[in-house]
N, C-alpha and C positions, 0 to 999 in steps of 0.2 A: 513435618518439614517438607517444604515442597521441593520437587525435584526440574531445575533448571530445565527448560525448555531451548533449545538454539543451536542453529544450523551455520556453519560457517563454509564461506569459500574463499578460495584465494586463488592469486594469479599473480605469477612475475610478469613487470611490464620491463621497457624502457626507461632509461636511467634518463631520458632528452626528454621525458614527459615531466613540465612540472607538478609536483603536490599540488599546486593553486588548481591547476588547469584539472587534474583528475577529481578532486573534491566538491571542484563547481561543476562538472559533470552529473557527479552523479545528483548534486541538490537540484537540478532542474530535470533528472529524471524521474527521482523521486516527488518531487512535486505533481509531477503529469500524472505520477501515481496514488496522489491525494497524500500521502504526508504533506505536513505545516509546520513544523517543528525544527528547525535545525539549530547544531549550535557547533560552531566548527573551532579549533585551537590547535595551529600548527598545523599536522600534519594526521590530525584526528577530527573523525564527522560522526555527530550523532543526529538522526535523528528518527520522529514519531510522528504519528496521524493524531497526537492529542486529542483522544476519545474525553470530552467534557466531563463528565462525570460517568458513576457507576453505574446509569439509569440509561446511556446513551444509547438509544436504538435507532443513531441517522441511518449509518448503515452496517448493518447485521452483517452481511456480506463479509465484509473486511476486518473487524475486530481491531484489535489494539496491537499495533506496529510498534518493535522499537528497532532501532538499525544502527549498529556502532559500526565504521570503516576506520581501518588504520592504514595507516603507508609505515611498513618497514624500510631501513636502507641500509643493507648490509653492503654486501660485496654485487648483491645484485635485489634491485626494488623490488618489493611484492607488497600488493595490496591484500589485506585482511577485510572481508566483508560479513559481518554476523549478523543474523537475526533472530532477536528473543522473542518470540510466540509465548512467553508465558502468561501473557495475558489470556490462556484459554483458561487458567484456571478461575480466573475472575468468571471468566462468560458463562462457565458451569454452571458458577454458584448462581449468576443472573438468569442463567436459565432455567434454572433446578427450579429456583423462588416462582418465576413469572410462567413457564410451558407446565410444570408440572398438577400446578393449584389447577389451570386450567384445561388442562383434559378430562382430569376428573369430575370436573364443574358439564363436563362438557356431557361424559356418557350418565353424569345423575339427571342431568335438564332431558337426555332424550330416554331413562329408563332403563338403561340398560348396564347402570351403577351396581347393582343386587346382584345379577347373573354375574357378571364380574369376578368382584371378590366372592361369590360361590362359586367359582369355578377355578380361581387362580388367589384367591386370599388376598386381601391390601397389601402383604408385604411385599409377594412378589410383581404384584400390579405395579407400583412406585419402582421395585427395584428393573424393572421390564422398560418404563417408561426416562428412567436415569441413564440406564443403557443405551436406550435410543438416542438420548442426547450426546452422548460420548461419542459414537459413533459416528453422528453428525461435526462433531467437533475434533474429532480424528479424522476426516475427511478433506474440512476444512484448513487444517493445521497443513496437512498435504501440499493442497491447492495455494497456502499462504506460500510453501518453500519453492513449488513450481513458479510461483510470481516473481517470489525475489532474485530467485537462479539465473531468469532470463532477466529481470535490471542490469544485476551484476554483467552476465557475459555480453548484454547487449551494450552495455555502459562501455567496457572495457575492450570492446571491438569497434565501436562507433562513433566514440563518446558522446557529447551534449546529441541533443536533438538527433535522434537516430529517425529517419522519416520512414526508416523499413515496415516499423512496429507502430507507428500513432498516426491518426486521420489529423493531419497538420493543417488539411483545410478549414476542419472543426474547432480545433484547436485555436487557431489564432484568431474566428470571429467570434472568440470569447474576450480577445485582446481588447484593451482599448484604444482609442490612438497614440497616447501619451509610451504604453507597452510598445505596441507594433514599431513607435520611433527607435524606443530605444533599440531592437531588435534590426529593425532595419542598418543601423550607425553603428552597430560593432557591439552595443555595453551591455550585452544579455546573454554571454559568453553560448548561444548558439551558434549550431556552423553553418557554413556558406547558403546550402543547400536550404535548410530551414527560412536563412534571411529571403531568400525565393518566396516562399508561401507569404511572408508578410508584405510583401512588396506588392504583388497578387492583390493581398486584401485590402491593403492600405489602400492603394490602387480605384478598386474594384467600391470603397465605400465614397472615395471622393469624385468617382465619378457620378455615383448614383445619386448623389444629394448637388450634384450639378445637374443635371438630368432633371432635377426634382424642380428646383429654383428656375 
């Protein structure tokens, strides 16, 4: 049986903030943070980096995200933000199957497979090399709650588009024009600040291709 992986933080807000306004917050922070997944009902948002399948190695780095937010509203509002990492336990196995075969592939091709297990036995060589992986994966697991810890308090300090923490200039010449309109005219629930950088670029691309012509 495996044992639930998941880190939770919370924060009372402001009873003037609406659910709409905190929930679309955090979907376009999280978005900037490569989840694709959302599925929002009332006053509940989940979502994932939907890793494609079991094979998927885009990027290693990040693993498989899932992220439930609640809005309580008792006597005073507190948002719930969880994150299950338990997708390490998949990456193990994927790592166990794919890193393991091949180290060993690795020190038989250079010779040095025989002194090896003469010196440390297959079992403990395999169990030496499984360990390794944990550890990388215990690491990782870490650096996954230090990512979401700062979503959350930068979400919930800044809301949408926090320009403290992201290169906005980067950011938005991935936009297209049809993006950067809606951004510029209000409906991409960015703030003020942010509409600035698309204004910038919107700007800065319609001059260039006048320049061009």
């Amino acid at each position: 049986m495996k044992i639930p992986l998941k880190k939770t933080f919370t924060k009372e807000i402001d009873n003037k903030i609406s659910d709409e306004e905190i929930l679309n917050s955090f979907i376009i922070n999280l978005k900037i943070k490569s989840l694709n997944t959302f599925n929002k009902i009332d006053n509940k948002l989940t979502a994932s980096n939907n890793m494609k399948s079991f094979w998927d190695f885009n990027k290693p780095w990040e693993g498989e995200e899932n992220v439930t937010i609640k809005i309580i509203k008792n006597e005073i509002k507190k948002v719930i933000y969880v994150i299950d990492f338990s997708g390490i336990y998949k990456e193990f196995t994927k790592y166990g199957i794919v890193v393991l075969p091949f180290i060993l592939l690795v020190f038989y091709l250079t010779g040095k497979f025989d002194s090896l297990i003469e010196n440390f036995g297959l079992f403990f060589t395999i169990l030496y090399i499984l360990f390794s992986i944990i550890v990388i994966l215990v690491i990782k697991a870490f650096l996954l709650i230090l990512r979401h810890r700062n979503i959350f308090r930068n979400t919930m300090r800044y809301g949408a588009g926090n320009i403290k923490y992201y290169n906005w200039d980067k950011i938005m010449k991935t936009k297209t024009d049809k993006e950067l309109k809606e951004i510029i005219n209000g409906k991409s629930n960015y703030s003020d600040r942010v509409i600035i950088f698309a204004k910038k670029e919107f700007k800065k691309r319609h001059s260039e291709n006048k320049n061009i012509n």
